[in-house]
N, C-alpha and C positions, 0 to 999 in steps of 0.2 A: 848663267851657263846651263839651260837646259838637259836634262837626262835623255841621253840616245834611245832612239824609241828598242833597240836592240839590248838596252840594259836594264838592272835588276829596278826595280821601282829605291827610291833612296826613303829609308824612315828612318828618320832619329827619335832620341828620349831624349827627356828632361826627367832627374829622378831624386829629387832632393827628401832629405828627410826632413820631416818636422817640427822645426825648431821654434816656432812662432813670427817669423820673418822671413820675408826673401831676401837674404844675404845678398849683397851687392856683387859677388863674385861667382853666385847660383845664377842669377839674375845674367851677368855676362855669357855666362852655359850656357843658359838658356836660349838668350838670342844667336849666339851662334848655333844651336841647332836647329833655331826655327830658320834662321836666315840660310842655310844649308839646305834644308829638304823643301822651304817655299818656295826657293829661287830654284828648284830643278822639278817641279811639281810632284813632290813627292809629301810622306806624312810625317809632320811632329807630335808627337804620344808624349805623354806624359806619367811617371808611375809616383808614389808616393812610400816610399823605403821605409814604412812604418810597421819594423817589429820590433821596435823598443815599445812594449805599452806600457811601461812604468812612467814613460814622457808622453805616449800619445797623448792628443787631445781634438778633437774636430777643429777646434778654434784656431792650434797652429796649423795644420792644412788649409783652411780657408783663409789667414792670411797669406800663404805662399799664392793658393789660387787668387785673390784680391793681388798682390802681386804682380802677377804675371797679366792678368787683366789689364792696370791700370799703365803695364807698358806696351798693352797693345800685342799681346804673345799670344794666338790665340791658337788652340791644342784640338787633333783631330783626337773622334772618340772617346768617350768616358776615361777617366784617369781609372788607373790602376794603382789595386791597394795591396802591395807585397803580404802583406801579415795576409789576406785571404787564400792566399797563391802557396800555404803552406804545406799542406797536403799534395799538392803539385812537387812542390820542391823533396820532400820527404821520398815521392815516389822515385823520381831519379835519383836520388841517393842508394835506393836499394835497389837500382835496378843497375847501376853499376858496382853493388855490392855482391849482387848476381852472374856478374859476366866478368868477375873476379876483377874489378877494376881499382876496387875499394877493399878493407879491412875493418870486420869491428875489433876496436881496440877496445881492451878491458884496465886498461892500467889508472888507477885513481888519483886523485890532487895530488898525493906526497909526491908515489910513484914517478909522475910526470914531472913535478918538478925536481925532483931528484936528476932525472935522467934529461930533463931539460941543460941542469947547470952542468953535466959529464959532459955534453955536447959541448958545451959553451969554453970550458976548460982543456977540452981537448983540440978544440976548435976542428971539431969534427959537423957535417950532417945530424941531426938529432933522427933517429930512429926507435919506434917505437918497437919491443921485441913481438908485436903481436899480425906486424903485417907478414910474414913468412909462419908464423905458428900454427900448427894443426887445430881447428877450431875446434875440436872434440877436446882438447884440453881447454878450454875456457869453463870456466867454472861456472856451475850452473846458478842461474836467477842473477848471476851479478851486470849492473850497469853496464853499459858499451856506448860510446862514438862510432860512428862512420868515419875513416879515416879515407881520404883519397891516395889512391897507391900511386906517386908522382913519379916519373923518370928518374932514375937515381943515377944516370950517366948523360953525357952529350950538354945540348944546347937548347932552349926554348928562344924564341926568335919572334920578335916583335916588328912585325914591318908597320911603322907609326906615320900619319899622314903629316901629322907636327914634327914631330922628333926624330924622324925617319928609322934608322937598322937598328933595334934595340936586343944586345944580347945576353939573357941570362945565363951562367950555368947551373945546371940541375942540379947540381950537388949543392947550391946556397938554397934550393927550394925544398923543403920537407913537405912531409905526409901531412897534408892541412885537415883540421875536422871539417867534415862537409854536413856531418848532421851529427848534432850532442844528444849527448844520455837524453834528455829528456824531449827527446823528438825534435825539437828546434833547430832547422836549421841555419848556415852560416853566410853571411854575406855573399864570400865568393859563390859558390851553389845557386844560391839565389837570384844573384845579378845575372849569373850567367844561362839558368832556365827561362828566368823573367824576359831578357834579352832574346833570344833564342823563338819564345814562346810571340812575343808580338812583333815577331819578321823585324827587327833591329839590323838594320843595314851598315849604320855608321853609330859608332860609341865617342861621341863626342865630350870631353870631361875634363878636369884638373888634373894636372901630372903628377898629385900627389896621389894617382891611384895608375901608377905608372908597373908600379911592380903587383898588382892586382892581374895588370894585364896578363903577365908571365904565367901567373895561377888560372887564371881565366881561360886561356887558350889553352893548357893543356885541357882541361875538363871540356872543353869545348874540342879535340879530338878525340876525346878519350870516349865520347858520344857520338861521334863521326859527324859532328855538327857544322856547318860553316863559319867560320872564325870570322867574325866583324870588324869592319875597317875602323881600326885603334885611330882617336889623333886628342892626344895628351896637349890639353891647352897648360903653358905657366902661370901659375895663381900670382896674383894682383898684390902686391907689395905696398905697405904704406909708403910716404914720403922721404923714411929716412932707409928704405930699403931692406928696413925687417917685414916678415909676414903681416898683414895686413890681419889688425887683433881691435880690441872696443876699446885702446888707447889710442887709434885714430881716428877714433870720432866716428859718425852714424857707419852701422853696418847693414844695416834695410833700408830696402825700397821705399818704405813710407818714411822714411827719416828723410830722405833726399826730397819727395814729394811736399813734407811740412817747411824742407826748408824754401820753398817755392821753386822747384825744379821741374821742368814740364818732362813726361816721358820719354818724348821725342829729342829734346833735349840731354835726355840720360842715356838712351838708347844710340845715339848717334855719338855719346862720349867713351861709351863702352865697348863699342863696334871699334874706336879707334886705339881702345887700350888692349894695345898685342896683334893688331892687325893693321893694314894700312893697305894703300892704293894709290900709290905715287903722292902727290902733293894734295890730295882731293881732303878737307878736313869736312867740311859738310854736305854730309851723305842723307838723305830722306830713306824711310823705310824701303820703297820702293824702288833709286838705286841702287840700295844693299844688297836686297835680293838679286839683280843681278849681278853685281860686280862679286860679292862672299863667297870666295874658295878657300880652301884648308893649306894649300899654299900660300897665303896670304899671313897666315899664324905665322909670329917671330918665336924663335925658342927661350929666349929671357924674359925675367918674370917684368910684370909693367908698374909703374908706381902712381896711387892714385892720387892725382894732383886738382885739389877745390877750387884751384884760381881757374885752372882750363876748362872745368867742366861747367862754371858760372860762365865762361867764355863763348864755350859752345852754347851751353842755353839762349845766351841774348839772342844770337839769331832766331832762335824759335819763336821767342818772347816777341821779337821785331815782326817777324812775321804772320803772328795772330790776326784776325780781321778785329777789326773796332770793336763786335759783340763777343767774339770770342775770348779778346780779351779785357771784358767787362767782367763776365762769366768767371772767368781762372782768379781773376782780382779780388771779385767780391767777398768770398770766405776767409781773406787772408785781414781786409780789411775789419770784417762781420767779428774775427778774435779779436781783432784789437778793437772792439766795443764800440765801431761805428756801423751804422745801420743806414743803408743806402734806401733813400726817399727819391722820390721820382725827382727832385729838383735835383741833387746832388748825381745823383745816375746820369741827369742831361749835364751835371756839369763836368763828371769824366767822358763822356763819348767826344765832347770837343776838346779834350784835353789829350783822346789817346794820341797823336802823333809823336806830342814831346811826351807821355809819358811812357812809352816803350822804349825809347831812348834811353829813357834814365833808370830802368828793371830790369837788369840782368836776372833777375829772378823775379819768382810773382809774390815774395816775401815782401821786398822793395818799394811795393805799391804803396806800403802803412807810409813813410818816410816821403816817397815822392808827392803823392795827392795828399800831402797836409794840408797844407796852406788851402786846397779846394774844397776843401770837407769842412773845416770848421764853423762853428755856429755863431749868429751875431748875438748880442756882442763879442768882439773878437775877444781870447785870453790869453794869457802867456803864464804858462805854469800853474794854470788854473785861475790866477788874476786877472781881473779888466786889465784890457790893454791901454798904458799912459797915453794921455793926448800928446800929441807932439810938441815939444818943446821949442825946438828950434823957430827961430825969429824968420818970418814969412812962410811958414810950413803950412798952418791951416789956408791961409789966402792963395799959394797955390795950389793947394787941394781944393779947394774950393771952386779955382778956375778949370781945373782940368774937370771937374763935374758938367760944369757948365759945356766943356767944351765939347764934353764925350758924350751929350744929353741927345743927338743926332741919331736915331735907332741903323740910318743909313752907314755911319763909318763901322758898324761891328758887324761886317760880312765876315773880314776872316782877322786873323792876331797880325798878318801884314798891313792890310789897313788902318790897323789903331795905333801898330809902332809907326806908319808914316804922317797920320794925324799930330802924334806926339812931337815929331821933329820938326816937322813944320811950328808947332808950336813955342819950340826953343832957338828956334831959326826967326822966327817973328822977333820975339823979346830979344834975341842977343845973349842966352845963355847957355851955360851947357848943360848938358843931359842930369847931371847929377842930381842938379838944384829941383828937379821933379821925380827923380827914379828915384830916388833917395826915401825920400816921404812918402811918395806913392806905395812903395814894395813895401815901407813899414806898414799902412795902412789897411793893404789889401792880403798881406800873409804874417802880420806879425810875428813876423821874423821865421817864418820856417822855410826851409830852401824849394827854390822858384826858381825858373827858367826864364825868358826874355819878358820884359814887361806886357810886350805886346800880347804873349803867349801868355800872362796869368790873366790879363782884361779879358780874353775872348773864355780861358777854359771857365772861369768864374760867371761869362754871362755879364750883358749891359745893367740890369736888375740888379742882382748881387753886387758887381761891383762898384757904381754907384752908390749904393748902401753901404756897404764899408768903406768909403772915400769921405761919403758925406760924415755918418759917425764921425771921422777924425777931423774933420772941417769944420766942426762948429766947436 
């Protein structure tokens, strides 16, 4: 849904702090604000809300940005670093401390909370005695906040693109510090200079900063600023419909990615958690973009569910080309202590058909391409694998060597299963009396897909070799 060439250009943020991960529900933000300002040609900005430096660290920023990479988010313009932006933020503080907008408040920890708990017991507004005081009575040298001087009557009024008419009364909003004693200022100040400062069109975010808004916007008239189109997304809910916490299991991005979950696939599961588009469940980047409107956002929160989003991934997984996903497989593999050799590599590329079938994740590879990977002699639990015991089993191993010796029938895994049948069609038996021994022979015992599909992914060479082994 392109931007009318008569309207404001659209820029979103993404503005996470710090944590050492992209939280799975940043990560959701996030796409919806890229998916918002891509799909209408406009810019997605990115800041980084790091004025806690007792946690900053470069390392957790460059995972959020690794992050946001690996799902393919990709951010106009250098990201912004709030803690630089301080001195900024500081000066509008006292520039509506100038235009009587604001108060320094001198009252100190007891004070405050003294006069915090009278509010609270009165259930009154909490009022600091210093926003009406003559400041010539302030006592000299002592400490002071910036208090912002907030509407102490009427209504603040939220027109939300999610949530639609949201309405504060002023009287539940008090005089918030915009900048503390010690120069530092306070989130709301700063989101809303930061915002403000890199042309932020649309504030796309979790409704858990829903009553930020209400504070936001006043400071945001209280500078005659343009108030930005609010749209409060509902945060993502574990399974059982509590807050989504690290007793639901991975909460980053790269947790999803270890557990063999392709982007595209994540991306396309989180697009659908809290938003939707009739019955459409796979969406590509590129439909997103245009179908993603903020109408689209449902108002309850959504629950994140492992079986659906392993669900979604298969199609991605299905979708990969043969090298592509060689590529995605081979690290998942490379952990579990196998080491792909040009013979083994030719033997999954004829393998990938059935084995995208069976990887709903690229975890799934280790489990599915067993039986193709192992080395002769075959093992089972790290033992030689038993000859076969069964009465006629080597002698039809044997024969099926013989028969398969033809480099002509292993064009594809249909020709070898129709070789086979003919073979049991000849003699007058059934399928078992060969499948049987065979599959023991050629994957000792690890789970396979149709006979004809382990002969071809294994190769005439290879599996000959493992037939004959058990045949003598």
């Amino acid at each position: 849904m392109p931007q009318s060439s008569n309207s404001k250009p659209v820029i979103t943020r993404f503005a996470p702090s710090p944590t050492g991960y992209l939280h799975i529900g940043g990560a959701r933000t996030a796409l919806f604000n890229w998916l918002y300002a891509r799909g209408r040609g406009g810019k997605f900005l990115l800041r980084i809300e790091d004025t806690d430096r007792a946690r900053h660290t470069e390392a957790a920023v460059q995972a959020i940005l690794d992050g946001l990479t690996w799902l393919g988010l990709d951010w106009d313009e250098e990201p912004v670093s709030q803690y630089s932006r301080t001195e900024r933020h500081a000066e509008i503080a006292n520039q509506l401390l100038a235009e009587g907008k604001a108060y320094r408040c001198y009252l100190s920890p007891a004070e405050l909370e003294a006069a915090r708990e009278k509010a609270k017991a009165t259930n009154i507004r909490f009022e600091s005695p210093w926003r009406e005081a003559d400041p010539a009575t302030a006592p000299a040298g002592a400490p002071y906040a910036i208090r912002f001087k907030a509407p102490q009557k009427g209504e603040t009024i939220v027109e939300d693109a999610v949530q639609g008419r949201v309405t504060f009364p002023n009287a539940a909003l008090d005089d918030l510090i915009i900048l503390r004693s010690d120069g530092v200022p306070t989130y709301n100040l700063a989101v809303v200079v930061d915002d403000h400062d890199m042309g932020i069109t649309h504030v796309v975010r979790g409704d858990d900063h829903l009553n930020n808004a209400a504070r936001q916007s006043q400071i945001y008239r209280a500078l005659g600023w343009d108030v930005p189109v609010f749209a409060h997304v509902p945060l993502i809910h574990g399974q059982d419909g509590a807050k989504l916490s690290k007793r639901h299991g991975a909460l980053g991005v790269e947790a999803y990615r270890d557990m063999g979950i392709l982007p595209e696939g994540l991306a396309n599961y989180l697009l659908r958690l809290g938003w939707g588009h009739g019955d459409e469940e796979i969406i590509s980047y590129e439909r997103a973009k245009e179908l993603f409107d903020l109408s689209g956002v449902g108002k309850s929160p959504s629950r994140l569910d492992l079986d659906k989003l392993i669900h979604v991934n298969s199609h991605y997984v299905a979708a990969l080309s043969d090298d592509a996903f060689i590529d995605a497989v081979t690290p998942f593999l490379e952990v579990g202590g196998i080491h792909l050799d040009a013979d083994k590599k030719e033997r999954l590329r004829r393998s990938v058909s059935f084995l995208k079938s069976r990887c709903a994740t690229l975890a799934e590879i280790s489990k599915a391409a067993a039986f193709l990977l192992l080395d002769r002699p075959l093992t089972i639990e790290g033992k030689a694998a038993k000859p076969l015991k069964k009465d006629g089993a080597r002698e039809i191993l044997a024969d099926i060597v013989a028969l398969l010796e033809d480099p002509a029938v292993w064009t594809s895994s249909d020709a070898l299963d129709e070789r086979l049948q003919t073979f049991v069609a000849d003699r007058n038996i059934g399928f078992g009396a060969i499948g049987q021994p065979a599959r023991a022979a050629l994957t000792a015992g690890h789970p396979s897909p149709g006979l004809g599909e382990v002969l071809y992914g294994l190769g005439r060479e290879e599996s000959l070799a493992r037939l004959s082994d058990q045949a003598q």
